[in-house]
N, C-alpha and C positions, 0 to 999 in steps of 0.2 A: 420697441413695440410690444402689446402684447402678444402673444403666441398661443396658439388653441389648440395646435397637436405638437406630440416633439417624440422625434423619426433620431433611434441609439441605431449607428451602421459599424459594424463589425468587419476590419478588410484584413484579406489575405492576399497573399501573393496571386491566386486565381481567381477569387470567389470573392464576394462578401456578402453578408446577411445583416437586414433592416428588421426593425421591431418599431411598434408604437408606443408608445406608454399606454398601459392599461390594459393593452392587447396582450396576450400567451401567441399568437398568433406569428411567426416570424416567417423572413423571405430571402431566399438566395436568388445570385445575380452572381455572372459569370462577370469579374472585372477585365472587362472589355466594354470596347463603346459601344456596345450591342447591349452589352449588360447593362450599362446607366442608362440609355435611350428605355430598355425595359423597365427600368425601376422608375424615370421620370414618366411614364407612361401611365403606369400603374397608381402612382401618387399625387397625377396629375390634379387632381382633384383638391386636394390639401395642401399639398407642397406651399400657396401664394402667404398662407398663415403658421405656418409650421416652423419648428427652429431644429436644423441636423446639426444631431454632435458625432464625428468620429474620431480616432484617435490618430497620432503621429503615427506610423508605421514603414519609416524610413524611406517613402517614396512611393509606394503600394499605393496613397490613398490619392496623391497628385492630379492622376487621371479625372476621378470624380470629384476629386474638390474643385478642380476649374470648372467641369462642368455644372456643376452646380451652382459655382458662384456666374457662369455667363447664362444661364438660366432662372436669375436671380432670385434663388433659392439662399435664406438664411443658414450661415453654417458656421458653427464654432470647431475650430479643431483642437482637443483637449488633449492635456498635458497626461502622459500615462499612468506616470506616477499616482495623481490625483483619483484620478479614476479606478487604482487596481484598490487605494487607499478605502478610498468610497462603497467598493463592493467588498471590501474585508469588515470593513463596519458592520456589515449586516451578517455578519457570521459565515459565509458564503463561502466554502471551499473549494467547490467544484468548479472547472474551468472549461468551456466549451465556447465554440462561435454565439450559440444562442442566447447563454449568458448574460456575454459580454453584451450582444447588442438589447437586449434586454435591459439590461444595467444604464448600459452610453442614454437609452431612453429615458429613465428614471434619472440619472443623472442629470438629465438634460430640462427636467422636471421642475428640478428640487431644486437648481441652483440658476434656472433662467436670468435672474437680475443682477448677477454677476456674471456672467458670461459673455463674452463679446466676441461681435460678428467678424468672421474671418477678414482681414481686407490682403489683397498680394499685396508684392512689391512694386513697385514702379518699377519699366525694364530696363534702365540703366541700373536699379541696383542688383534685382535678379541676375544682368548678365557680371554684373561684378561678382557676388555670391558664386556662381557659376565659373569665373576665372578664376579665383580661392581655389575653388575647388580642386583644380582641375593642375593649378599650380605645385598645392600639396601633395599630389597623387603625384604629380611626376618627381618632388624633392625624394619623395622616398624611394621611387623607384633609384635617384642618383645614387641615395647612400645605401643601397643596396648594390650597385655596381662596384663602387668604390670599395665596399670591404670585398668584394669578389676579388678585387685587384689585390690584397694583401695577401693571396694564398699563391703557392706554387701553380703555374701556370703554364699549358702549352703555348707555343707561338701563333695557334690557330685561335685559343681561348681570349690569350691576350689582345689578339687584334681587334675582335668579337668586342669583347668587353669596350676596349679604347674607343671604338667608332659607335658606340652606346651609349657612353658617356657624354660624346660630343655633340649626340643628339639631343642629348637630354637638354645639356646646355644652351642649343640655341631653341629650342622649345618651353625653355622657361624665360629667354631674352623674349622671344617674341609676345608671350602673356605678357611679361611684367610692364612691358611697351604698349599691349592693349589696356590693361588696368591705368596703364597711367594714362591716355587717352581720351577711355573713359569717364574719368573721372571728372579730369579737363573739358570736357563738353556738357558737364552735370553742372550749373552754377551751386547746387545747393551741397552736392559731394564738395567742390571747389571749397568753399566753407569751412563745410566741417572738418575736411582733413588740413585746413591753415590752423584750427581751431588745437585740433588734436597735434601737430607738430609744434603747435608755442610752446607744448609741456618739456619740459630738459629730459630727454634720452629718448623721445621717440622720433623715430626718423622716417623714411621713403616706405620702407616693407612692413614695418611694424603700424604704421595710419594706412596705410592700403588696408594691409589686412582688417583690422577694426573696424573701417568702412564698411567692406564686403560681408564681416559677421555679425556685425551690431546696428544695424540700422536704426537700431532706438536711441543710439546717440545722438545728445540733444533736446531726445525726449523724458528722458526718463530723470527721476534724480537721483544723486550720487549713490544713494544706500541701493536704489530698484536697480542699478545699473551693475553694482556689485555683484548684488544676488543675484544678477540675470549671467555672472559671467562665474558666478561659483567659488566667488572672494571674498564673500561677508561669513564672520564669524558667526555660529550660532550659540546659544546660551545654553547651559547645560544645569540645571539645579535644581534641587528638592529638599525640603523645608531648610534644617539648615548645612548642608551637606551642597558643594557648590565644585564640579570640574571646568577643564580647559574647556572653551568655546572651540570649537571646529568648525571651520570652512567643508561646506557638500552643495550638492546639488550643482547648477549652472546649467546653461543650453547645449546640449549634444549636438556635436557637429555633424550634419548629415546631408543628405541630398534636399530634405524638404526645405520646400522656399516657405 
């Protein structure tokens, strides 16, 4: 669609600050639901033609990006990199909230016809994403136990530790039983993880996982899928002077869905 205003939101941990393009004019909001109810209030007005960009910010932004999108508010949530990218372009040193959201607006300006609108997950794969999660966090807490078991040890410590252990263990049986469940109830998951186990050496834990962090499996093709997981080489060369290609980038594994 076209877009008539475009709203750069800058989020922090407590706070975050909106800008319009074209405006110097910016606005703080307590991130709380109190706070987005006050900013959808205030933009009420604009918001139905408007396009909000803000960035990944590890989970920070979650709150008002659902709300926004059950408000059917257009919103792109942009890649950071891009964006720090985009304001060093312009010479730009200085870093503040105002800035940034200043920028996310301009941003969001310059590059509207390339930009696409936020869409979630469907909740069978969110709550998959969400077991991933939650899986990982407890592998490491195991091998974190485990090397505690290789040092000298009281018979108080060691008992501590062993019945830690055993928690762990049936706390990750019981996930790996829901992921696989889940999955099984998903005809379209059912699919893709037949699809992804035909390949020779991937098996039960390795197509879970993929599922749960790549949902674009399927969609995307071979080379976007690469680069989306931070395995495509990049090209390295100048006139006739030519280095190794290196592998960078890929998606950070994080809490945002």
């Amino acid at each position: 669609m076209n877009y008539h205003t475009f709203i750069g939101i800058d989020i922090g941990k407590h706070e975050f600050v909106t800008a319009i393009h074209g405006e110097k004019v910016v606005k703080i909001y307590s991130n709380t639901q109190d706070g987005n109810s006050s900013f959808l209030s205030d933009y009420k007005g604009i918001l139905t033609n408007s396009l909000v960009v803000l960035e990944n910010t590890g989970g920070y932004e979650n709150e008002l990006l659902l709300f926004l999108l059950n408000n059917n508010v257009a919103v792109h949530r942009a890649d950071t990199r891009k964006v720090k990218n985009y304001i060093r372009s312009y010479g730009q040193k200085g870093k503040t909230d105002k800035i940034d959201a200043l920028a996310l607006a301009s941003y969001a300006n310059e590059r509207q016809f390339s930009l696409d609108v936020f869409r979630p997950r469907n909740k069978s794969q969110e709550m998959l994403r969400e077991l991933e999660e939650r899986r990982r966090e407890l592998k490491q807490m195991l091998v974190q136990e485990k090397n505690r078991l290789k040092s000298p040890l009281s018979k108080y410590s060691l008992k501590s530790i062993t019945s830690v252990i055993e928690c762990l263990k049936k706390q990750l049986e019981i996930i790996d039983n829901e992921m696989k469940n889940l999955i099984e109830s998903d005809e379209e998951l059912v699919k893709k993880k037949e699809i992804v186990q035909s390949i020779a050496g991937i098996g039960e834990i390795t197509s879970t996982t993929l599922l749960a962090l790549l949902p674009e499996l399927g969609s995307l093709g071979r080379k976007q899928i690469a680069s989306l997981c931070g395995l495509a080489p990049y090209p390295k060369q100048s006139g006739t002077k030519s280095w190794y290609s290196r592998t960078q980038g890929g998606r950070r594994i994080s809490k945002a869905f």
